[in-house]
N, C-alpha and C positions, 0 to 999 in steps of 0.2 A: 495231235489232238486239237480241236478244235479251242478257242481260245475267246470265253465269251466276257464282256466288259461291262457288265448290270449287275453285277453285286449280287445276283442268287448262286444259291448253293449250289456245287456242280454238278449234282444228281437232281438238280430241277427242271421240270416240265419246261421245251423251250416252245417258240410258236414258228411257223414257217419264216416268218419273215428275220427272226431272231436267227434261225438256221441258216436262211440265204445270205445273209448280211456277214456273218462269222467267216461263213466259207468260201463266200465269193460267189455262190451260184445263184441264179434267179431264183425266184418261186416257179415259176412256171415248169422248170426245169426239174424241180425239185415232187410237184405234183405229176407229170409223166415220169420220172425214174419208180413214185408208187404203181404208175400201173403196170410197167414191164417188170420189176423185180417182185415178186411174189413176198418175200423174206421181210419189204420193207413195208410196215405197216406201222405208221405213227396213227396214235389216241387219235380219234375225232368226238369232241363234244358236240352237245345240242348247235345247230347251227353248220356243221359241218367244217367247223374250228378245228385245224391239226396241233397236237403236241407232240412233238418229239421226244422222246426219254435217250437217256442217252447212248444208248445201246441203237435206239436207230441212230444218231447223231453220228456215232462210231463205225455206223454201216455205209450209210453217205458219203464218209471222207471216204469209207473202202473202195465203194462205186466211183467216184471222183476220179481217185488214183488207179482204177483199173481203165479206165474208159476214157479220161483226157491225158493220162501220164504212161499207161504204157503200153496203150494202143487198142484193146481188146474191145471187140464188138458187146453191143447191150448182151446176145443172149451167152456171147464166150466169158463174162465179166458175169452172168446171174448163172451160167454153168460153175464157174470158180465158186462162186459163193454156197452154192449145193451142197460142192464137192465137200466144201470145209465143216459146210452143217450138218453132214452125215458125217466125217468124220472123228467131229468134235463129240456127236451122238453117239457112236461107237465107242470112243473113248469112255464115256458117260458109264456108257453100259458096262464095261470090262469087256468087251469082244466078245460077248452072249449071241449074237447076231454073225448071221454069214454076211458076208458084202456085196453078194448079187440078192439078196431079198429086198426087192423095190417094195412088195407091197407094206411090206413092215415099216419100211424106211418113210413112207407117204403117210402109212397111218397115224404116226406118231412124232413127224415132223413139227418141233413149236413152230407156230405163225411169225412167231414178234420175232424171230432171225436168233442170230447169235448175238451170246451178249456180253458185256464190256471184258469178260474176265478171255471170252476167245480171243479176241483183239492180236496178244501176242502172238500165239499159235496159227493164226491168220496172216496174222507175216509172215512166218516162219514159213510158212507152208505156200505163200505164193512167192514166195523169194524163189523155193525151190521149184516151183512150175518153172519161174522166169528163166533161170539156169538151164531147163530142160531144153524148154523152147529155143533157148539161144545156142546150144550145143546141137537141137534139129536145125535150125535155118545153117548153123558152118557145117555141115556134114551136106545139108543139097546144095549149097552153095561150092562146093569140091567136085 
């Protein structure tokens, strides 16, 4: 988790540069990951001022770690991130929902992404991609 050193509260509005600075990422970097990731949508006020809450704040270090740490292309890295917001949706619902209904899944898709309380299950759940993946590459590598 991001580890910020300005004395606000740690569910406070941060600003891009506040975000860059924490995690090491440029802004610039940080405003192209808004356009490719659908999921990530930090506040803009008047002016076109971003705040970050922490839920996106939590989704950036996810992007971070999928995309500089363990290798996965932008849209394989906003494919994982789906994956986990439909399932975390499913969860939500009690399994009301079959798992091939796209339309329903788009309809009611929240914008603002997952939020701090997925975090852990977000782990959990690309840990276990990674294990997959790692047990596909020894298996063609045989």
């Amino acid at each position: 988790m991001a580890q910020f050193e300005d004395g606000k509260d740690e569910g406070a509005l941060r600003t891009i540069g506040e975000v860059s600075e924490a995690l090491g990422i440029k802004p610039h970097v940080l405003r192209y990951w808004e356009q490719q990731f659908a999921l990530l949508k930090p506040l803009k006020r008047s002016g076109g001022r971003r705040y970050y809450r922490q839920s996106d704040v939590a989704l950036v270090e996810t992007i971070d770690r999928l995309v500089n740490r363990e290798g996965y292309t932008l849209k394989g890295a906003e494919a994982v991130l789906r994956a986990q917001t439909k399932s975390e949706y499913d969860r939500r619902r009690g399994g009301e929902r079959r798992a091939g209904d796209r339309r329903a899944s788009a309809e009611t898709q929240s914008p603002g992404g997952p939020g701090p309380e997925a975090a852990p299950k977000l782990a959990e759940t690309l840990a276990g991609l990674k294990r997959v993946r790692d047990r596909l590459a020894r298996a063609l590598e045989a």
